[in-house]
C-alpha angles and dihedrals in degrees: 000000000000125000116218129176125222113276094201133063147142110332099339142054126217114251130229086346127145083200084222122137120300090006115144111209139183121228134198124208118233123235114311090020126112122206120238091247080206094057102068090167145327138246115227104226124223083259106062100263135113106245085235137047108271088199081072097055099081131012123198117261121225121248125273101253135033126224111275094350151069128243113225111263102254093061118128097191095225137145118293095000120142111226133184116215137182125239117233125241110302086020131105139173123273121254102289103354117123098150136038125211135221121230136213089241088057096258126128112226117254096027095205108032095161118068125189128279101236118170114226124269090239132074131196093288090345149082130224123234108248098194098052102042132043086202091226109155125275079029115139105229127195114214145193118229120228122256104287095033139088139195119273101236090213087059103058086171145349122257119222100236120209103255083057100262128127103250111218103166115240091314138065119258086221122059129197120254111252140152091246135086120264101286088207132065126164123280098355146067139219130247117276100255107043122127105187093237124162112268090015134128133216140185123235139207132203122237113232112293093030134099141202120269108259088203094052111075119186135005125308135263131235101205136202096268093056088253124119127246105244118021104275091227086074100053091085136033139192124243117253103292134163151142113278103205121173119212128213114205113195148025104268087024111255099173143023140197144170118247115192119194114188119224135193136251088285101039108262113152110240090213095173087077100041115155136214125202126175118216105187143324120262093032139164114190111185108156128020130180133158148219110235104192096046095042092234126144127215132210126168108205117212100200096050091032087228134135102220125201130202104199092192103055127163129177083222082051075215092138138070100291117199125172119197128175127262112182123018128190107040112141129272106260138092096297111186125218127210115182123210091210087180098061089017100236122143114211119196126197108213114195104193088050091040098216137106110222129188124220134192107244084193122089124010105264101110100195087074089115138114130190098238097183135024104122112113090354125138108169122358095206119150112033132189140167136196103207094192095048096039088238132152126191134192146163118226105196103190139110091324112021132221157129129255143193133202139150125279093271094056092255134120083036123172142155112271100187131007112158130075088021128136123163107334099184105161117049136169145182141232117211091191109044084029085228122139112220105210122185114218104205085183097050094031096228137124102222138189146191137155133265086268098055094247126131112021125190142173108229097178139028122175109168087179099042126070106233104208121155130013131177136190117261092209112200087214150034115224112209118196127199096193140349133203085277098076124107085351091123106221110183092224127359120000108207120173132250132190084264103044134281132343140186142246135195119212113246115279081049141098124200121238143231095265084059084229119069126051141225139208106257099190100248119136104190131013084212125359153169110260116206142164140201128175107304108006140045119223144195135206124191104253089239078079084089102072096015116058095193099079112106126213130242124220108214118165125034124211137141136255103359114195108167136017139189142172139244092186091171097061089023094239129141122227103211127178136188136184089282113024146025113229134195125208143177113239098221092042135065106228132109122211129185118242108181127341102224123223103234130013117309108244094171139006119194122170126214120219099197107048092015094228119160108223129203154166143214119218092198112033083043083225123129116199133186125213123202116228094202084068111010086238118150122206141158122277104169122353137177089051130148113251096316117205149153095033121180127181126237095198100195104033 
C-alpha cells in the first residue's frame, strides 16, 4: 500500500509530484491567487498529510477596483497589501480612511471606503425641497425660503457644487423682506450712492465683458411696490461668446466644417441655435482657436498644411464668412494653436519640424513670423498661453518628455515639469486659478499644477477611456482696451513680457540696438533644403515639403560638384570637385578652400562631434580626414581598393 497525499487544494494545485511519502513538491496557484513567498514548496508525510498547511499556500487576491472609486496604480492587489485609492466624481473618502487593505478572504477592508457627495437639505434662510431634488452633486434643486424671507427672482433654484455646497452665486437665494427694491442685479453694479429706495433712480454700471443694453435708455426706477422699473436681466449683456467646435464626416474623413454653439454669462450651451458652417471640401481640421477681440477665427488644416483665418467671424456665422489662408507649408501632423488675443499674435507648435513659431495676426504680410523656439526640442505637441500673464506653455514628447514654460518671446525659458510624464497631447490654461489642465494620453489622466510648477494632481484617470482633447471653462471673459503694445512701434511683431512689451523680428532678421527696429541678417532660410547642380548650390525654404510654392534660391556658384555635406551647427556647406574641397557660410556668398586632395574624391562625410571633414580617393585608395578646428589634414586608412561612398556613425 502507497500512501499518497491530495495534489490539489484551496486556490492552488502541486507541480511534476507523484504525491508519495517524503516526497518534496512545487505547487503553482491558480488566477486570482497569490503564492505564500515564504512557502517554496511542501514534504508529503507517511500519513497522508502535507508537513505544512496547505490553507496557507495560496491566499486569495482582491479584486482589481474598488466601488466608486480607483486604487492607486502600483497596487498589486495581494494579500495583506495597503493600498490608497481616489474616490470618483461625486465621490469622496469616509471619515478617517485613506487606505484600504486587502484580506485573506479577497476583500478589500473596508469594502466601501467612498461615500457619496450629498449637499445639505438646508440653504442660507432657506430649505431645500427633498422630494423634488436627490441632492447629488451638479443637481438643480428647487427650495422654500424661511419665514421673513423671499426668493431672489434672479435665483430660480440652487445648484449642488462639487465639493458638496449649495452655489449661489455671489448672492443668497433668500433675501431678506424690506421695504426696498433688490440691491443686486447680473453682471453689473449699481452707482455708488443708490439706496434702493422706492421711487428712486439709480444709475448702473456693466462688469467687464458686458455691455449696456442698447434697448434700455436711461437709468432705472425703484417703484412703489419695491420693484424696479425694467427687469433687471436685461440691463447687461455679454459680448458676443460661444463654443468654436470643429466636425470630421466620414471614415477616412472626406469633409469638414465648423459648428458654433452660443453660450450664456456662465457658460451654458445654448444648444437650441447651434450653427454649421462648412469650410471646404477635402479638410482636415485639427486645431481651432480664436481672437476675441478681433473677432477672427483660426483653423490649422492637416491635409493642405495651412493655418486658415475668417476676418469676419460671429458666434451666430450670419455674416459673409471667408476664410483665407495665413501661413502654408507647416508639416503634417497634429500642429496646436494658441492665440494672444491681447497683442493679437498666433503661435503654432509643430512637432515634425520640431519648432514654435509666433505670427502677427495685424496687418496682411504673412511672412511676419519668427521660430521662437527650436533649440533642444524633439516634438512640440500640447500648447497653451496666458495673455494676461505673458505665459507660454508647451509639451515636448520626445526622448525625455516634459512640459515648459517661457515667456511670450520664447525667453526665461525653463522645464516646469519633467518627471511621471508620457505622452501629454492636449493642454490648457486658467487664467483664474493660474493652473494649466494637460491630458496624458499614455498615462490616461487629466492633470493639473500651477505656473510655478507646485501642486500637482491628477483629477481624472480613465484606463479604459482615450482622453483627447480638454479646454478651459473660464468663469469670465477679460476685455482689454489697450496693452503695452500699443503705440510701442515694433518694426515687425509686438509680443508682451512681465515688464511690458517687447519686440520681435521675423526670421531672416536681427533686432537692433534700439530693441525696436529690425535688420536683414542675412539669413535665407531658417531651415532649409540644400541642394546642388552643376554649377550652382541652392536652398528652399523646408516649408517646401508640404507647400510647393516656395521657390528656391541659388546662392553660391561654383563648377562640377561632386559631393556635399552639412555643418548645420555653424551653417556652413562642405562642398567637393574633382580637384578641391571648399567651405562656405550659408548665409554668405562666399567659397573657401578647405584642403586641396592628392588623387580624385570618390566619397566626403562630416563628422558633428569632433568636426572632422572625411574623405576618400578612388584612386590612392587613402582616406584622410582634415580637422576644421585647424584646417590639418592626416591619414586615417590607407592601402584600400578604390574606396569610395564613405558616412560616419559618430558614436559607434
Amino acid at each position: 500500500f502507497t500512501t499518497t497525499c491530495p495534489l490539489q487544494f484551496t486556490g492552488g494545485s502541486f507541480v511534476n509530484c507523484t504525491n508519495t511519502e517524503n516526497e518534496t513538491c512545487q505547487y503553482y496557484c491558480y488566477d486570482s491567487y497569490h503564492q505564500n513567498p515564504q512557502i517554496q514548496n511542501a514534504t508529503c508525510r507517511a500519513n497522508g498529510e502535507w508537513n505544512t498547511n496547505t490553507q496557507n499556500l495560496c491566499t486569495r487576491m482582491c479584486e482589481m477596483g474598488i466601488p466608486n472609486g480607483y486604487l492607486n496604480s502600483l497596487c498589486t492587489f495581494q494579500n495583506h497589501e495597503v493600498c490608497s485609492f481616489t474616490c470618483k466624481l461625486g465621490f469622496q473618502a469616509k471619515a478617517n480612511v485613506s487606505t484600504v487593505t486587502c484580506q485573506g478572504n479577497g476583500e478589500w477592508a473596508p469594502a466601501e471606503p467612498c461615500t457619496e457627495v450629498l449637499c445639505p437639505i438646508t440653504i442660507r434662510n432657506g430649505t431645500v425641497d427633498a422630494n423634488m431634488c436627490n441632492r447629488r452633486i451638479y443637481s438643480e434643486c428647487p427650495f422654500t425660503c424661511n419665514q421673513g424671507f423671499d426668493p431672489n427672482p434672479i435665483t430660480g433654484k440652487v445648484f449642488c457644487g462639487i465639493n458638496g455646497i449649495w452655489i449661489e452665486s455671489d448672492f443668497p437665494a433668500c433675501l431678506e423682506k424690506k421695504g426696498i427694491c433688490s440691491n443686486y442685479f447680473d453682471n453689473g453694479k449699481w452707482a455708488e450712492g443708490c439706496r434702493f429706495r422706492p421711487m428712486e433712480t439709480c444709475a448702473y454700471e456693466c462688469n467687464n465683458g458686458f455691455q449696456k443694453n442698447p434697448n434700455i435708455t436711461g437709468n432705472v426706477t425703484c417703484t412703489l411696490s419695491a420693484e424696479w422699473n425694467i427687469d433687471l436681466k436685461l440691463l447687461c449683456k455679454s459680448y458676443e461668446r460661444g463654443l468654436i467646435i470643429t466636425v470630421m464626416s466620414g471614415d477616412p474623413a472626406d469633409s469638414s466644417y465648423i459648428e458654433t454653439v452660443p453660450t450664456t454669462t456662465d457658460g451654458t450651451p445654448i444648444v437650441d441655435y447651434i450653427s454649421t458652417h462648412g469650410i471646404a471640401a477635402g479638410m482636415w481640421l485639427v486645431s481651432v482657436d480664436g481672437d476675441y477681440a478681433l473677432q477672427q477665427a483660426y483653423v490649422y488644416d492637416f491635409y493642405s498644411s495651412t493655418i486658415y483665418m475668417d476676418s469676419n467671424f460671429s458666434i451666430s456665422l450670419s455674416r459673409n464668412n471667408k476664410w483665407t489662408p495665413i501661413h502654408r507649408g507647416l508639416s503634417k501632423d497634429y500642429v496646436k494653436l494658441a492665440v494672444d488675443w491681447v497683442n493679437h499674435n498666433i503661435y503654432w507648435a509643430d512637432p515634425q519640424y520640431k519648432w514654435i513659431a509666433v505670427q502677427s495676426l495685424v496687418g496682411k504680410d504673412t511672412s511676419m513670423f519668427r521660430v521662437l523656439i527650436d533649440v533642444n526640442l524633439e516634438a512640440p505637441h500640447a500648447l497653451t498661453l496666458d495673455p494676461l500673464e505673458a505665459l507660454l506653455f508647451w509639451s515636448d514628447i520626445g526622448s525625455f518628455t516634459k512640459i515648459e514654460i517661457s515667456s511670450l518671446s520664447g525667453r526665461n525659458r525653463k522645464s516646469l515639469i519633467s518627471s511621471n510624464l508620457i505622452k501629454p497631447i492636449s493642454m490648457a490654461a486658467d487664467y483664474g486659478t493660474k493652473r494649466i489642465y494637460w491630458i496624458d494620453s499614455g498615462r490616461h489622466t487629466l492633470e493639473t499644477i500651477t505656473y510655478e510648477g507646485k501642486e500637482r494632481k491628477i483629477l481624472l484617470k480613465q484606463s479604459y477611456n482615450s482622453l483627447f482633447d480638454l479646454a478651459v471653462d473660464q468663469d469670465y471673459l477679460y476685455v482689454t482696451d489697450s496693452t503695452s503694445c500699443v503705440n510701442y512701434g515694433c518694426d515687425h511683431i509686438c509680443v508682451t513680457e512681465k515688464d511690458g512689451a517687447s519686440c520681435v523680428c521675423k526670421d531672416g532678421y536681427n533686432l537692433n540696438h534700439d530693441m525696436k527696429t529690425c535688420s536683414v541678417n542675412n539669413e535665407y532660410f531658417h531651415r532649409g533644403l540644400v541642394f546642388s547642380n552643376d554649377s550652382s548650390i541652392c536652398i528652399v525654404d523646408i516649408r517646401v515639403l508640404t507647400h510647393f510654392s516656395y521657390v528656391p534660391k541659388c546662392v553660391l556658384k561654383i563648377n562640377g560638384t561632386r559631393y556635399m555635406v552639412l555643418d548645420t551647427d555653424q551653417r556652413q556647406i562642405i562642398i567637393a570637385n574633382d580637384t578641391s574641397i571648399y567651405w562656405a557660410m550659408v548665409d554668405i556668398l562666399e567659397l573657401h578652400q578647405l584642403t586641396k586632395p592628392t588623387g580624385i574624391i570618390s566619397g566626403l562625410a562630416w563628422d558633428g562631434c569632433d568636426r572632422n571633414v572625411y574623405w576618400s580617393e578612388n584612386d590612392t585608395g587613402i582616406i584622410w580626414r582634415v580637422s576644421r578646428e585647424s584646417d590639418t589634414a592626416t591619414v586615417v586608412i590607407s592601402g584600400l581598393i578604390r574606396p569610395r561612398d564613405i558616412v560616419i556613425v559618430p558614436n559607434a
